[in-house]
C-alpha positions in Angstrom: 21.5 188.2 -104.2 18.9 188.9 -107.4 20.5 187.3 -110.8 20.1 190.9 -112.0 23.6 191.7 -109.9 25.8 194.2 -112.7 28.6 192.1 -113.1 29.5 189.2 -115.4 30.2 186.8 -113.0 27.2 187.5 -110.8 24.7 187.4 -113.5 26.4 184.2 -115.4 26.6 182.3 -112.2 22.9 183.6 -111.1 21.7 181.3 -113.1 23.8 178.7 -112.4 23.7 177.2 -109.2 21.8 174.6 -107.5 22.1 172.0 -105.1 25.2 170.6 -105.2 27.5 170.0 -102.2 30.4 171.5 -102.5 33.3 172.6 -100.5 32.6 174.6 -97.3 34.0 178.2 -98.1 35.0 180.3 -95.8 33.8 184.1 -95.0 37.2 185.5 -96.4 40.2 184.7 -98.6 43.1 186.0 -100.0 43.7 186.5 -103.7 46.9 188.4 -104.6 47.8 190.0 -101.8 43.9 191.2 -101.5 41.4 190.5 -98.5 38.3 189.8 -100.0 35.0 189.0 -98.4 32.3 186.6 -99.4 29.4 188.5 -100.8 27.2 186.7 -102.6 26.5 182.8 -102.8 24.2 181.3 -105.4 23.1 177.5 -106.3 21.5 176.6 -109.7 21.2 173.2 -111.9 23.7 171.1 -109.2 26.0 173.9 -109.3 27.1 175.8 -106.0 28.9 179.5 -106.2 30.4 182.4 -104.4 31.1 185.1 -104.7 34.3 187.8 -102.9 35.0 191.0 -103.4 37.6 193.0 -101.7 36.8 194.7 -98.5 35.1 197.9 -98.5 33.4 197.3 -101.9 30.2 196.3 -102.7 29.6 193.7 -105.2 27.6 195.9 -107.8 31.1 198.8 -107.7 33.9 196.1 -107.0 36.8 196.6 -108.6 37.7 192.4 -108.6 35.2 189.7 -108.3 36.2 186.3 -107.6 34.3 183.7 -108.3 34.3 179.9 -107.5 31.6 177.4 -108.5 32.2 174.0 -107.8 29.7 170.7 -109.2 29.0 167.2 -108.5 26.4 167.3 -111.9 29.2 168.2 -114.0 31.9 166.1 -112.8 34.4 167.3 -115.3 36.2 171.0 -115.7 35.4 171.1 -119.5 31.4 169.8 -118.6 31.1 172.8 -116.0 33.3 174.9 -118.7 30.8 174.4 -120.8 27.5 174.6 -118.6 29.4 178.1 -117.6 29.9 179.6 -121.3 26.2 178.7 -121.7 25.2 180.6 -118.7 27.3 183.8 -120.1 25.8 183.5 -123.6 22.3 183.3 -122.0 22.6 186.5 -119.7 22.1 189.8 -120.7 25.3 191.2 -121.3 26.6 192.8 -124.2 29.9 190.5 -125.4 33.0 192.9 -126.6 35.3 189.5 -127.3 35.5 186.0 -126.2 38.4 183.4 -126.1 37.5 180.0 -124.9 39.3 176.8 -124.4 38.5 173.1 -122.9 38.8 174.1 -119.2 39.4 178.3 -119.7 37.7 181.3 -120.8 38.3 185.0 -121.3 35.2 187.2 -121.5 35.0 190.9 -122.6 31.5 192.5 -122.2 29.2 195.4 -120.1 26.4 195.2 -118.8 23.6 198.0 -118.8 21.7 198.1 -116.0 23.8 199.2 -113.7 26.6 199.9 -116.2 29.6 198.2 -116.3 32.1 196.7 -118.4 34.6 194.1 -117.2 37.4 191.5 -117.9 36.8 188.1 -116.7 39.1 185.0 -116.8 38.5 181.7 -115.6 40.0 177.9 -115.0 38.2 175.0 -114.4 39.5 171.6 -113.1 38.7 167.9 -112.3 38.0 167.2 -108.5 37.3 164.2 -107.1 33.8 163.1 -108.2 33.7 167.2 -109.0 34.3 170.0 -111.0 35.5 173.3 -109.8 36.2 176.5 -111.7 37.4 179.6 -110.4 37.3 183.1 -112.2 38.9 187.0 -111.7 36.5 189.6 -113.1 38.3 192.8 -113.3 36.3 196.1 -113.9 37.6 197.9 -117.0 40.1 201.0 -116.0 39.8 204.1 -118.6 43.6 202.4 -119.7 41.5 199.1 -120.5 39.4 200.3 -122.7 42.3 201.1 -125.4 43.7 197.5 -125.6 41.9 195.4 -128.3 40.0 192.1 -126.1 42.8 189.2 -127.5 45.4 191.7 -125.8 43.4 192.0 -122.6 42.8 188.8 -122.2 46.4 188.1 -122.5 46.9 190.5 -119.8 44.5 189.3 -117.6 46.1 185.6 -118.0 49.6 187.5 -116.9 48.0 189.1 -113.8 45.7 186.6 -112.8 46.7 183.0 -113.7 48.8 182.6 -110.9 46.2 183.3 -108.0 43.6 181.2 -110.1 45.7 178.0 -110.6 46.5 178.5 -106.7 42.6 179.2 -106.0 40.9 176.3 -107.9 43.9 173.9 -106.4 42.9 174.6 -102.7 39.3 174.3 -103.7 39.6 170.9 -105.2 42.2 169.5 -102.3 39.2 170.7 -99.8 36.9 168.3 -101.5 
C-alpha cells in the first residue's frame, strides 16, 4: 500500500513503520461485533502496522479502519503517542480539531485526494519491552458533520473505547 492511501490512519501510519518485530497478526479480527479483514500492513522508523477494514470494503471507501502499530524503538505508549501525533501533523490532511492526551488522541480532519473526512480515536499502551497503540477511524456520516469535533470526539470515546482498550490488551498479552 502507497502512503498516499485517503484515510487518516493510512497516511499517518504510511510513514510510520519500519522494522520492528512485533506481534504476529492475524488475517482477520473482530472489533464490535464487525469482521474485519487485514488490508494494508506498513513498517517505518521501528514501527510495524496494519491495517483492517470490514469485509466487503476497500480501504480507500471503508467505513471503519482499525489500526494497530506496535514498537520496540518506542518502548513507551506516550513515546509511540507521540512519534504517532507527529506522523499526523506531518501528512497532508487538512485538521478540523484535535484532542490529545499522554497515551490518547482524537483527530478530526479530510483528506483531498481522494476525499474524505474522518473521526479517528486512538490508545496506546506499555508492552513488554514495547509499545502498542490501537486506533478506530470512522468516516464522517452526513449526521457527523453537524456535531462540533470536542462532541465527536466524545462520541467516538463512547462508541469505541471499549473495543480499543479490549484490542490494544490482546495485542500487548501476544507479545
Amino acid at each position: 500500500m502507497r502512503a498516499s492511501c485517503p484515510t487518516i490512519l493510512a497516511l499517518a501510519l504510511a510513514l510510520a513503520l519500519a522494522g520492528c518485530r512485533g506481534p504476529r497478526l492475524p488475517e482477520q479480527l473482530s472489533f464490535e461485533g464487525l469482521t474485519l479483514k487485514k488490508v494494508a500492513e506498513w513498517k517505518l522508523d521501528g514501527v510495524q502496522s496494519v491495517v483492517f477494514v470490514p469485509e466487503g470494503e476497500t480501504l480507500r471507501q471503508s467505513t471503519l479502519q482499525v489500526g494497530v502499530l506496535t514498537s520496540t524503538k518506542h518502548s513507551t505508549a506516550r513515546e509511540l503517542n507521540v512519534w504517532l501525533m507527529k506522523q499526523y501533523r506531518l501528512a497532508q490532511v487538512a485538521r478540523g480539531y484535535e484532542s490529545v492526551a499522554a497515551d490518547t488522541a482524537c483527530k478530526v480532519g479530510r483528506t483531498q485526494v481522494p476525499f474524505r473526512e474522518f473521526v479517528a480515536v486512538h490508545v496506546c499502551r506499555d508492552g513488554s519491552g514495547m509499545a502498542v497503540c490501537v486506533e478506530a477511524d470512522a468516516m464522517l456520516t452526513p449526521e457527523m458533520r453537524e456535531v462540533h469535533g470536542a462532541d465527536l470526539c466524545d462520541g467516538q470515546w463512547a462508541r469505541h473505547r471499549e473495543a480499543l482498550e479490549a484490542l490494544v490488551e490482546r495485542v500487548v498479552v501476544q507479545r
